[in-house]
C-alpha positions in Angstrom: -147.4 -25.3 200.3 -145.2 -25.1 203.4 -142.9 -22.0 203.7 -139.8 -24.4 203.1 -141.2 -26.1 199.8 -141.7 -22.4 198.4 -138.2 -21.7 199.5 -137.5 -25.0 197.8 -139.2 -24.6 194.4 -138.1 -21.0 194.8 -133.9 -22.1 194.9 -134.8 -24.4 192.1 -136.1 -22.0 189.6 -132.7 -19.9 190.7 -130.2 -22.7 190.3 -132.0 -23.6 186.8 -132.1 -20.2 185.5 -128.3 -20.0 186.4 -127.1 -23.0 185.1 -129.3 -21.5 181.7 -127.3 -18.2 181.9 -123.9 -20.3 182.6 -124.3 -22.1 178.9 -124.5 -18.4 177.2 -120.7 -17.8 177.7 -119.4 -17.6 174.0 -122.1 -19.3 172.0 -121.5 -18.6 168.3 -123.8 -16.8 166.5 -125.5 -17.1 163.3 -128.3 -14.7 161.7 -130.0 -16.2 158.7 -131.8 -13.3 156.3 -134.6 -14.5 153.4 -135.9 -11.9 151.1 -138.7 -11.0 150.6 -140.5 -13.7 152.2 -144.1 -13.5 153.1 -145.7 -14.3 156.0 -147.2 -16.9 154.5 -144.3 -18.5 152.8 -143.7 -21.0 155.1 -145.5 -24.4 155.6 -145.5 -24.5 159.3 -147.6 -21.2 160.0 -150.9 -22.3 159.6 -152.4 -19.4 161.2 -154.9 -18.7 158.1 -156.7 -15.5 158.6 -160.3 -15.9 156.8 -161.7 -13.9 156.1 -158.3 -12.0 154.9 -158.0 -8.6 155.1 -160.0 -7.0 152.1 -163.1 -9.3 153.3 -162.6 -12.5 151.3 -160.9 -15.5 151.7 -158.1 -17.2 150.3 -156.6 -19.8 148.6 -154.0 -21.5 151.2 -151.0 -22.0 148.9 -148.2 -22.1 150.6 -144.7 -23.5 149.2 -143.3 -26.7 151.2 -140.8 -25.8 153.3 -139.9 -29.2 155.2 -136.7 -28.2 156.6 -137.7 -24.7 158.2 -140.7 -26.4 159.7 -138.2 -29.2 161.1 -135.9 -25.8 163.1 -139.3 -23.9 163.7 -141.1 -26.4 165.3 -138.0 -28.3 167.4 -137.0 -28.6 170.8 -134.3 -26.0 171.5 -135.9 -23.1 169.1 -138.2 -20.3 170.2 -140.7 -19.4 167.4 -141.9 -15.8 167.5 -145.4 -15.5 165.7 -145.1 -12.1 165.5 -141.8 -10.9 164.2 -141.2 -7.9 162.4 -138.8 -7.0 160.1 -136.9 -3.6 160.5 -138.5 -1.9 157.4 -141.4 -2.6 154.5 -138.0 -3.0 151.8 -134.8 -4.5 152.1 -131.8 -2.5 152.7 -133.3 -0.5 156.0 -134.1 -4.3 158.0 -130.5 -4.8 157.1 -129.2 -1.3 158.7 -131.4 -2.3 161.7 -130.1 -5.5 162.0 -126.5 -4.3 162.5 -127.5 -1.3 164.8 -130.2 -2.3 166.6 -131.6 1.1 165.9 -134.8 2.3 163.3 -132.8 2.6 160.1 -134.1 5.9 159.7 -131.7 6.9 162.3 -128.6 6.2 159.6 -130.4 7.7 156.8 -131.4 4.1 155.0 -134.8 5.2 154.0 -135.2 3.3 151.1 -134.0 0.4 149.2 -130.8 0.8 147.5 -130.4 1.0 143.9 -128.8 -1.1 141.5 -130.7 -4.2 141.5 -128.9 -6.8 139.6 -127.0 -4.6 137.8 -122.9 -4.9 138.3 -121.5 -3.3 141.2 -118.7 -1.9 138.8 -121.2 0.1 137.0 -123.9 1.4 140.0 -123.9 3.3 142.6 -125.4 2.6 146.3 -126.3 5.7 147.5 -127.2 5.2 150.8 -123.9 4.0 153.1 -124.5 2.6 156.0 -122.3 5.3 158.2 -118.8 4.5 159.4 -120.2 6.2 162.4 -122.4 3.6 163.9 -121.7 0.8 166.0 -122.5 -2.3 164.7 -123.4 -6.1 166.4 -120.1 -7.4 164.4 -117.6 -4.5 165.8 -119.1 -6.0 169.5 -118.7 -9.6 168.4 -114.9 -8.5 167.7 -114.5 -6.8 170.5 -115.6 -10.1 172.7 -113.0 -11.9 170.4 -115.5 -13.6 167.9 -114.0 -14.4 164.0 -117.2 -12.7 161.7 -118.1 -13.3 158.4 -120.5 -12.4 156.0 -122.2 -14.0 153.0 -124.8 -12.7 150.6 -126.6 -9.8 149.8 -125.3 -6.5 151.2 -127.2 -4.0 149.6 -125.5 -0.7 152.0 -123.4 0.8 150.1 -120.6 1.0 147.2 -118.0 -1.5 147.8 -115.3 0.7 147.0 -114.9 4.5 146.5 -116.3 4.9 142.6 -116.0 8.3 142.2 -119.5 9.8 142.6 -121.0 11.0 145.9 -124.4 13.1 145.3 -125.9 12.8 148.6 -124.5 14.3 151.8 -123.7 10.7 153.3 -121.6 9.7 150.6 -119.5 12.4 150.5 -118.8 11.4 154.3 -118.4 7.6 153.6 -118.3 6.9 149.6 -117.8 3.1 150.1 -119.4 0.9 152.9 -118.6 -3.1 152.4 -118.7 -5.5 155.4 -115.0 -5.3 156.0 -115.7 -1.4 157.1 -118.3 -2.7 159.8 -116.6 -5.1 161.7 -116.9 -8.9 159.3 -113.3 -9.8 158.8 -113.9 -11.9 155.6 -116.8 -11.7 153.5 -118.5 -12.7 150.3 -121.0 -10.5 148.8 -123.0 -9.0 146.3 -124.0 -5.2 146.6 -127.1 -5.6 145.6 -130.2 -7.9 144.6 -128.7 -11.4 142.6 -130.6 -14.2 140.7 -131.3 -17.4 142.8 -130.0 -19.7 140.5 -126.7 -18.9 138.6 -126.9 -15.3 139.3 -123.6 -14.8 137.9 -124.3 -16.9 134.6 -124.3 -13.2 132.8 -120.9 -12.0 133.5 -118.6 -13.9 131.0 -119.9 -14.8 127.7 -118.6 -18.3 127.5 -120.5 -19.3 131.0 -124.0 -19.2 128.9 -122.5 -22.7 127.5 -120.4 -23.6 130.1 -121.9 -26.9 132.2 -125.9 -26.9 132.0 -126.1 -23.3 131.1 -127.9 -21.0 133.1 -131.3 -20.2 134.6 -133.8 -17.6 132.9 -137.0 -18.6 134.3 -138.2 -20.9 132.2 -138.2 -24.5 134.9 -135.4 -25.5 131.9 -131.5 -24.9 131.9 -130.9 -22.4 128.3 -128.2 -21.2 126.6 -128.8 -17.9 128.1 -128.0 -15.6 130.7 -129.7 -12.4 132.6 -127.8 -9.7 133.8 -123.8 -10.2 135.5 -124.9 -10.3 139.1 -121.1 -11.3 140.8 -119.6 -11.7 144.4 -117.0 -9.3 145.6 -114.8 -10.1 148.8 -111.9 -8.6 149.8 -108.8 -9.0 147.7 -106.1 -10.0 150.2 -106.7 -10.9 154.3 -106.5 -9.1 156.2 -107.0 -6.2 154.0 -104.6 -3.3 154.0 -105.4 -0.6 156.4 -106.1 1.5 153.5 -108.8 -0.8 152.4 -110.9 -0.5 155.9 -111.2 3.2 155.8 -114.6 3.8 153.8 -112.6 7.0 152.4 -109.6 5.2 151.1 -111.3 2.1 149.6 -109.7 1.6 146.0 -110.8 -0.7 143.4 -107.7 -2.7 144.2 -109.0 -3.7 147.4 -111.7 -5.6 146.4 -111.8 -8.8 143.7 -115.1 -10.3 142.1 -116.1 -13.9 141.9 -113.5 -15.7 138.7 -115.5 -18.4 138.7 -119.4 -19.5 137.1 -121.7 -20.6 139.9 -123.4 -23.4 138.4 -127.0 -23.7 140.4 -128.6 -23.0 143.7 -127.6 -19.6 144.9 -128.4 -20.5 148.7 -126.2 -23.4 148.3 -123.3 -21.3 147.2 -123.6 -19.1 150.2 -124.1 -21.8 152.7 -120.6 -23.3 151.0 -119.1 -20.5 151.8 -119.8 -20.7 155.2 -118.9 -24.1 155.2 -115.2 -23.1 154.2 -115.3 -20.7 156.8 -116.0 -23.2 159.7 -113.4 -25.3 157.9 -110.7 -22.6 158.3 -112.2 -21.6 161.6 -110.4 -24.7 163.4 -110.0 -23.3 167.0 -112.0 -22.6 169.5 -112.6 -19.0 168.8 -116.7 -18.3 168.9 -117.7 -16.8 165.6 -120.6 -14.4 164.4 -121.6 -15.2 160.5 -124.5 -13.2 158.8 -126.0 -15.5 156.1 -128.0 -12.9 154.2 -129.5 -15.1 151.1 -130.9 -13.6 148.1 -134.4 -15.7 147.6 -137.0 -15.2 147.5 -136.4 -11.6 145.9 -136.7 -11.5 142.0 -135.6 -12.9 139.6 -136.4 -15.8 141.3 -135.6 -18.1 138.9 -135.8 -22.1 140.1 -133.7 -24.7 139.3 -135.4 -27.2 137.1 -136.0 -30.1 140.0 -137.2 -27.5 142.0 -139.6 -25.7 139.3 -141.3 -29.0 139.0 -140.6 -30.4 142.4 -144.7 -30.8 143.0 -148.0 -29.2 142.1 -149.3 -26.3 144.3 -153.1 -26.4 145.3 -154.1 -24.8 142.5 -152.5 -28.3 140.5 -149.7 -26.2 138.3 -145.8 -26.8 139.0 -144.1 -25.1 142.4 -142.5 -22.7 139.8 -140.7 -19.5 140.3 -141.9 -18.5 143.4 -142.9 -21.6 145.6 -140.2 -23.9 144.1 -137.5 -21.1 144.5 -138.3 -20.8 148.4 -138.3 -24.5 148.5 -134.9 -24.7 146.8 -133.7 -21.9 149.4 -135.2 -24.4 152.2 -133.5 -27.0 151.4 -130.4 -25.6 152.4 -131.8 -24.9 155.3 -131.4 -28.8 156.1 -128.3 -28.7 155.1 -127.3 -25.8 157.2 -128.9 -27.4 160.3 -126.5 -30.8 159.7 -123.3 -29.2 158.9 -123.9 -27.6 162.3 -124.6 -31.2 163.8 -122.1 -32.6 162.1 -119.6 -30.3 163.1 -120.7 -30.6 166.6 -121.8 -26.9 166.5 -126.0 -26.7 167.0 -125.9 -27.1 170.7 -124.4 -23.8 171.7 -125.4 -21.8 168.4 -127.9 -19.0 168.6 -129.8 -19.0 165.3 -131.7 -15.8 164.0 -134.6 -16.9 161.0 -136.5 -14.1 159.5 -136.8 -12.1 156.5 -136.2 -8.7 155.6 -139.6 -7.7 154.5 -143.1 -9.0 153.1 -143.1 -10.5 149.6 -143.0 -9.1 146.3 -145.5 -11.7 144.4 -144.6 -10.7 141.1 -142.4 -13.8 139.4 -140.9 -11.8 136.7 -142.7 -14.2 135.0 -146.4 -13.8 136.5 -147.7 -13.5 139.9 -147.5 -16.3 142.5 -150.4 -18.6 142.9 -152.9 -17.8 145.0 -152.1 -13.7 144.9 -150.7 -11.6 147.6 -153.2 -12.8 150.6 -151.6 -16.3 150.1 -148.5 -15.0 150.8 -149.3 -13.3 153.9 -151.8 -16.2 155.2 -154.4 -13.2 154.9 -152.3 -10.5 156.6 -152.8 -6.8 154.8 -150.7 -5.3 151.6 -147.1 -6.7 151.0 -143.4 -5.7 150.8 -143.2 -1.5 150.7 -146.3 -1.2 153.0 -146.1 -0.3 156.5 -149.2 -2.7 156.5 -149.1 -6.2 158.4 -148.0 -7.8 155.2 -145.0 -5.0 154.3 -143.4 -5.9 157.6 -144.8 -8.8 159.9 -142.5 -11.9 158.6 -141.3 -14.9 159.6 -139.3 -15.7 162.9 -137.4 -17.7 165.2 -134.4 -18.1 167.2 -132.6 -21.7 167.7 -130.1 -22.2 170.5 -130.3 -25.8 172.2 -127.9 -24.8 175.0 -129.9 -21.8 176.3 -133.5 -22.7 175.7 -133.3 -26.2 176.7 -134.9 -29.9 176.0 -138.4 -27.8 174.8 -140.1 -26.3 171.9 -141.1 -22.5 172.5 -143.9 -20.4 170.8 -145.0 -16.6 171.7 -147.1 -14.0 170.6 -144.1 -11.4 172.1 -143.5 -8.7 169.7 -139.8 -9.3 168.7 -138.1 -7.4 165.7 -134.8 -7.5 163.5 -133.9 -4.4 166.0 -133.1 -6.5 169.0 -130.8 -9.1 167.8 -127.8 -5.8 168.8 -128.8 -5.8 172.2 -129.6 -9.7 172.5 -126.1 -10.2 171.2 -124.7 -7.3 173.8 -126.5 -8.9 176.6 -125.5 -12.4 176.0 -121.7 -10.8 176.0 -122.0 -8.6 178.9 -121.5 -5.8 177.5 -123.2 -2.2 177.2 -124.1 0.2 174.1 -120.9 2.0 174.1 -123.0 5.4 173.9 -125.6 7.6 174.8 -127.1 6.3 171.6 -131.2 5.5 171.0 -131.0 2.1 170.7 -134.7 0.9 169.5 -134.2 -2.6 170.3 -134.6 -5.1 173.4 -132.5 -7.7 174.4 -134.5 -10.8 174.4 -132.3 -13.2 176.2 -134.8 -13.1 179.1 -137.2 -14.5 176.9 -134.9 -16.7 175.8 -133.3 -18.4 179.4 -136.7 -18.4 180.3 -136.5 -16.1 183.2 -139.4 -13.6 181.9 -142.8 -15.9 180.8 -143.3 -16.1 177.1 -146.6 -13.9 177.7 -144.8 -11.4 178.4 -145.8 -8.3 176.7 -143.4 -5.7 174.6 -142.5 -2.7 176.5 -140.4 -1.0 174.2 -142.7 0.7 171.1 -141.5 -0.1 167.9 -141.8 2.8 164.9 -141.9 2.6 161.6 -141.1 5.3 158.3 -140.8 4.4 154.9 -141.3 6.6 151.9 -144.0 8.8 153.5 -145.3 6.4 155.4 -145.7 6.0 159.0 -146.6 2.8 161.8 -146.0 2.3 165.0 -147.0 -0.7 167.5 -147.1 -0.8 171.3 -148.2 -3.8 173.0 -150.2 -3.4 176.5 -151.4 -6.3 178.8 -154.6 -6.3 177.1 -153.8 -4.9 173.5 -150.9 -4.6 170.4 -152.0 -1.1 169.2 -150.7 -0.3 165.8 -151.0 3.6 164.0 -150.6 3.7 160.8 -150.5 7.3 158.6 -150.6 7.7 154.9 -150.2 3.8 154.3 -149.6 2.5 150.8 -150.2 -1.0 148.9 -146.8 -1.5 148.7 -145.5 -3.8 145.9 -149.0 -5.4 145.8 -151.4 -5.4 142.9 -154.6 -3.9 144.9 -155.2 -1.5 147.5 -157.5 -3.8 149.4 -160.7 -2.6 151.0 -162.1 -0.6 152.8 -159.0 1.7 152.1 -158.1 3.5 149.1 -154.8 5.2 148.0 -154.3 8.5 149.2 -156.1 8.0 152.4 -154.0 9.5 155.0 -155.7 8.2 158.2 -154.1 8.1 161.1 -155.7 4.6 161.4 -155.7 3.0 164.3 -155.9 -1.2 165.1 -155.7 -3.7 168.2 -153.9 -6.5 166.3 -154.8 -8.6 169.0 -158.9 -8.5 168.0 -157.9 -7.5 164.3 -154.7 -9.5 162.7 -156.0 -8.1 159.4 -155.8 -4.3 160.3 -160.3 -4.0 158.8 -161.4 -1.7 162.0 -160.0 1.5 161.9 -160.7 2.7 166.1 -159.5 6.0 165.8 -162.8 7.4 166.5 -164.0 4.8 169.3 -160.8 5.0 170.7 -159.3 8.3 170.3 -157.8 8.7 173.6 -155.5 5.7 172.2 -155.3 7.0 169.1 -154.2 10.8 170.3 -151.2 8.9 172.7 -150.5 7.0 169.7 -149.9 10.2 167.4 -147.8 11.8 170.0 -145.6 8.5 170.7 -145.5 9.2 166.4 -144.4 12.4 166.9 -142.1 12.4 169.5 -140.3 9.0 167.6 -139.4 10.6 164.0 -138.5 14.0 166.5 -135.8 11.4 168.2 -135.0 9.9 164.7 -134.3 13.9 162.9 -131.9 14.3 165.9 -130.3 10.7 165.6 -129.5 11.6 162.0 -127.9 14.5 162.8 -126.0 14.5 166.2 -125.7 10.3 166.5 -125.0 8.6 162.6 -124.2 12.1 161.8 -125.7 11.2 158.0 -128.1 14.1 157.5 -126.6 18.0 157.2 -126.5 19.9 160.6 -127.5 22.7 158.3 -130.5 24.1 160.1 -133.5 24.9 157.9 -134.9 29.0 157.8 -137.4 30.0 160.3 -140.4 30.4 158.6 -143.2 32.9 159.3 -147.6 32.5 158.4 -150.5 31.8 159.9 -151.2 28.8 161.9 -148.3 27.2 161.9 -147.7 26.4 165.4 -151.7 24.8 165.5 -151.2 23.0 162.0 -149.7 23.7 158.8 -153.9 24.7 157.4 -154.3 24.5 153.8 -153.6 28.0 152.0 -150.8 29.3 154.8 -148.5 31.5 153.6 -145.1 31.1 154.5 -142.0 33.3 153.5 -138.8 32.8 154.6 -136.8 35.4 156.4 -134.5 36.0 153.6 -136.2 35.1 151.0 -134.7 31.7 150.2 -137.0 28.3 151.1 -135.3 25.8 152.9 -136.6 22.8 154.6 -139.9 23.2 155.9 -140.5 22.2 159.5 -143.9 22.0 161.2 -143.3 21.4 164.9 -140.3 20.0 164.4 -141.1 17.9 161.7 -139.4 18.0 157.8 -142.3 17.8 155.6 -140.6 19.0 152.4 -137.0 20.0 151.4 -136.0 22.0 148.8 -132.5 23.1 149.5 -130.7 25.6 151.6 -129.8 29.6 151.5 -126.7 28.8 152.1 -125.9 26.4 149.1 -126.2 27.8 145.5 -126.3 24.6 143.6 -129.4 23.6 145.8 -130.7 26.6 146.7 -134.2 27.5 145.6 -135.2 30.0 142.8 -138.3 32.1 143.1 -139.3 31.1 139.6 -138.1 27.5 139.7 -138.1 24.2 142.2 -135.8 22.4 139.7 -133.8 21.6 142.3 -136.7 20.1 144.7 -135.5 17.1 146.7 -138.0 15.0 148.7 -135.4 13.2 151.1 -132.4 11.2 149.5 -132.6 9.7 146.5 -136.2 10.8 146.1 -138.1 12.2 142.7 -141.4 13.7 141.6 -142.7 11.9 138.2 -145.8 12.9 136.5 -148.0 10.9 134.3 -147.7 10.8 131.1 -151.0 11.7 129.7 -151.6 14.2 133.1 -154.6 12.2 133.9 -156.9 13.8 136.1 -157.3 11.1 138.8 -153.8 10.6 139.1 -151.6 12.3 141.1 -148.0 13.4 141.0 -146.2 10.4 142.7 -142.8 10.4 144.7 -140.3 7.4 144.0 -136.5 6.6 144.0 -134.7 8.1 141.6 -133.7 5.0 140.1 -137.4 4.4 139.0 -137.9 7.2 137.5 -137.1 7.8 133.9 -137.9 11.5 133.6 -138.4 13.3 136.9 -140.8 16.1 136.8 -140.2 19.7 136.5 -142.4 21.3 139.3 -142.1 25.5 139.4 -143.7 27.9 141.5 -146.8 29.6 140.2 -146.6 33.2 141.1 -150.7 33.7 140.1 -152.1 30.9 142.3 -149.0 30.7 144.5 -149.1 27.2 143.7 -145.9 24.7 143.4 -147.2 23.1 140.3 -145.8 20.2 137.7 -144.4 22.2 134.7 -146.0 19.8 132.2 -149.2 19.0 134.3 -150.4 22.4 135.8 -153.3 21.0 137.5 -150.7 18.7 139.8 -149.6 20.5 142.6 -147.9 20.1 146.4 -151.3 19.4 148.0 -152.4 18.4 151.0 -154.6 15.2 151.2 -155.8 15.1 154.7 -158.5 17.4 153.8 -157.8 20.8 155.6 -154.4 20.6 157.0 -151.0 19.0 156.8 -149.4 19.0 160.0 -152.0 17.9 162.4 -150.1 14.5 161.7 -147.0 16.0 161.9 -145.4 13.1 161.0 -146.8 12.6 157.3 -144.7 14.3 154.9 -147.0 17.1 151.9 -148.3 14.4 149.3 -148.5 15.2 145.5 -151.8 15.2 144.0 -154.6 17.7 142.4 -154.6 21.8 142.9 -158.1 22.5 142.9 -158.5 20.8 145.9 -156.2 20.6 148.3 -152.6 22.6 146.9 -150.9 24.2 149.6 -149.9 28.1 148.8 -146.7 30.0 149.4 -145.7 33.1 149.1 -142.1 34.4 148.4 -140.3 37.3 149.5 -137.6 38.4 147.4 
């Protein structure tokens, strides 16, 4: 080419990625959430990995999703075919979703309590902080109405009266309205998806069809009162946006039976609210449905809408996420209709792997159908725990094409997408995890572009992290788990602590550990680790300010800067145990000095905590091959007694004196420093203290 016709093609490619960036002024924006939704569990991805992980193949069963294929595969949407959620459960992708950040960093480690049971009589434990900026309070701040629908699942709705943890004594309520969505309609935790609020008058069990119990039949029945809570007056008072003075009297519940399709009643809702939202004023709206998490009940035309390839009824699990699809067509022509697609930015994904239990049997096909092969399921920091559906829709911006990229996207970067479209910065000195993906978007940076931001993962104990290259997506992983899966699949076992290291690239399926063969990688890897949950401890503290500043005791023994080896002694300087800390990171918690009612007794670790919300449960028979797990609270029905054994210097189970604190990573704990001490057997691998008193 002539000098000119570069120059040419050169001011063309300007003046069309301008006249792109000129149609992002204002769009309105609209983030869709599924639940625990698999991989797999959607029609249009028919990337089948076969072998699957674990060695064998599958049975390709997935449920028909018509109407997200349709979006997916469109001109105008960008499908991302490897999007990750924010977290292996639910309510941590929702923290990161608001705050572009890990959700470690605002102390949502865990799911949430509750399940379906009524918000008047659970408690959330985990508020999302008051602290933390939020993608609505920058949509407000740019002038957007917000709103909110669905399943909120951070926090108590109003101030109930109980704070046990150290976050909710800060903020003892967190609902929408305290985060920056003017109106909203939500339940606080998991709901039914079909008549999920059947259950919460008596007479609604016979009023219309009835209700929906799992059966593919309407019954004269009902499960547990599941409701809808919204504000009671707008706007609220001021009273009733400060998490601190948020009284019952600020919030009213649904009054009214919903009589099918949960999905449908949310995307009414937002219906009325583009009804009442008659201006020109952009909004944000967060769509957070409850499917595909159980019960998962389907409506009776969609339990028997067709046979699965196995020949029995879509049932529970497919026809449910067919039943949540097809609002998705309805969703897409209210938009048209309303003259709203063009210049809409529309989020897809899910905010975790899927749970394949029914409630009522597992789904068809097992958990490697639901992941198209991918590795474990919700709960594990494996492929299948966290690599979900995705894609973004925005006719205005991405233009008269259909897009599809390999780029490692992630619930974290919708914040800074969102800031970016709006011109706006992060309004402090803040870790922000995610990366704005407009440039993908506009098309100014090529879709094989590679991720250049690392993205970490914790969830109860477990560790990941991926960072793409030019020529590789490295993933770590540390003490993985199964997850809400059935089977461990092979070659790995539970109780394997790795680190293991994969190119997901080469190995989708996560079945090569290259630790070994590539241990330079897998050495930078463990320090990116490390240096990631340091950043998180200090987020937690000085940013969200949701953990206690209260600085653990320095403790003395033997090898502690190399490694934590097995059989160290450690004393503390006064004689009290407080959080241990092996170059800089927590590995077990049992209290303070400088607070009595959690201190630690030299006879006694009644009072043992293992991050919040977190107990020790033994089994019942003190089986020998099974170890002393660690689970929410709320699962356990009688927490274990562990003491300290003054012979063997062992912290043992007071009813199973053979399960200890051990360390599973044969001779030492902290040379993964990120890995918190694991429960299991004494004779092995228990870790001794000593006590100075």
């Amino acid at each position: 080419y002539s000098f000119c016709t570069l120059l040419d093609r050169m001011a063309l490619l300007i003046l069309q990625i301008s006249h792109a960036l000129c149609a992002v002024q204002r769009p309105n924006m609209l983030f869709v959430l599924a639940d625990d939704m698999g991989w797999g569990d959607v029609s249009y991805n028919k990337d089948y990995l076969q072998p699957a992980a674990g060695g064998a193949n599958f049975i390709v069963n997935p449920p028909r999703t018509p109407n997200l294929d349709a979006v997916a595969g469109q001109k105008g949407t960008m499908r991302f075919d490897r999007f990750y959620s924010g977290s292996s459960v639910c309510s941590p992708t929702r923290s990161s979703v608001l705050s572009g950040r890990t959700p470690r960093r605002e102390c949502i480690d865990n799911a949430e309590g509750c399940g379906q049971e009524p918000a008047w009589s659970c408690y959330d434990r985990l508020p999302f902080p008051a602290a933390t900026y939020t993608v609505a309070q920058a949509a407000r701040e740019k002038g957007y109405n917000t709103f909110f629908a669905g399943k909120w699942h951070l926090g108590d709705f109003w101030v109930k009266g109980e704070s046990p943890t150290y976050a909710m004594k800060k903020w003892p309520s967190s609902n929408p309205g305290h985060h920056g969505f003017q109106e909203w309609h939500a339940t606080e935790a998991s709901a039914e998806s079909s008549t999920p609020n059947c259950g919460c008058m008596p007479e609604w069990k016979n009023q219309g069809k009835g209700c929906i119990t799992g059966t593919g039949e309407w019954v004269n029945d009902a499960l547990t009162c599941t409701n809808y809570w919204r504000y009671e007056t707008l706007p609220p008072p001021q009273a009733c946006l400060d998490p601190n003075t948020t009284g019952r009297s600020c919030v009213a519940n649904l009054t009214e039976k919903i009589e099918g399709d949960d999905s449908e009643y949310i995307v009414g809702l937002f219906d009325g609210f583009l009804q009442r939202n008659t201006d020109d004023t952009p909004w944000m709206a967060f769509l957070w449905l409850h499917t595909n998490h159980v019960p998962h009940y389907a409506l009776p035309e969609w339990y028997h809408a067709y046979n699965d390839t196995m020949g029995n009824w879509a049932g529970n699990y497919l026809g449910t996420v067919s039943q949540m699809d097809h609002q998705i067509g309805v969703l897409q022509n209210m938009l048209a209709a309303k003259g709203l697609e063009d210049n809409t930015m529309w989020w897809f994904t899910a905010d975790n792997g899927p749970h394949i239990d029914t409630g009522m049997g597992v789904r068809d096909g097992g958990q490697n159908s639901a992941t198209n092969g991918l590795r474990q399921c919700k709960a594990s920091l494996f492929e299948g725990g966290i690599r979900v559906p995705g894609f973004v829709r925005w006719p205005a911006l991405i233009g008269d094409n259909f897009k599809q990229t390999n780029y490692t996207a992630s619930t974290v970067d919708f914040l800074p997408t969102v800031l970016d479209i709006l011109g706006m910065q992060y309004p402090s000195d803040w870790v922000v995890d995610g990366t704005s993906l407009l440039p993908l978007l506009n098309g100014s940076t090529p879709l094989q572009t590679h991720r250049t931001k690392p993205l970490g993962f914790g969830q109860s104990g477990q560790w990941a992290m991926l960072n793409s290259t030019p020529t590789a997506t490295w993933k770590i992983v540390a003490n993985p788990a199964k997850g809400q899966c059935p089977t461990m699949l092979p070659p790995f076992k539970e109780g394997e602590p790795g680190p293991f290291l994969f190119d997901l690239m080469n190995d989708p399926t996560e079945s090569h550990d290259l630790c070994s063969e590539q241990a330079d990688v897998c050495n930078e890897m463990k320090t990116m680790l490390m240096a990631f949950e340091a950043s998180v401890k200090n987020s937690r503290v000085n940013e969200s300010g949701c953990a206690s500043p209260e600085a653990a005791d320095t403790l003395s023994g033997t090898g502690v800067r190399e490694g934590l080896q097995k059989g160290t002694r450690m004393t503390s300087a006064n004689g009290c145990l407080g959080t241990i800390h092996v170059d800089g990171v927590e590995l077990l918690s049992v209290g303070t000095c400088k607070n009595p009612t959690a201190g630690w007794e030299v006879s006694s670790f009644v009072n043992t905590y293992f991050g919040e919300g977190m107990c020790v449960v033994a089994p019942e028979d003190c089986a020998e091959d099974v170890p002393l797990r660690l689970v929410p609270c709320s699962e356990a029905a009688a927490p274990a007694l562990l003491q300290y054994n003054k012979d063997t210097r062992l912290v043992e189970s007071a009813r199973c004196p053979k399960k200890c604190l051990a360390d599973t990573r044969s001779s030492q704990v902290a040379q993964i420093t990120t890995a918190t001490v694991s429960l299991n057997h004494c004779s092995t691998y228990g870790l001794a203290f000593d006590v100075q008193q």
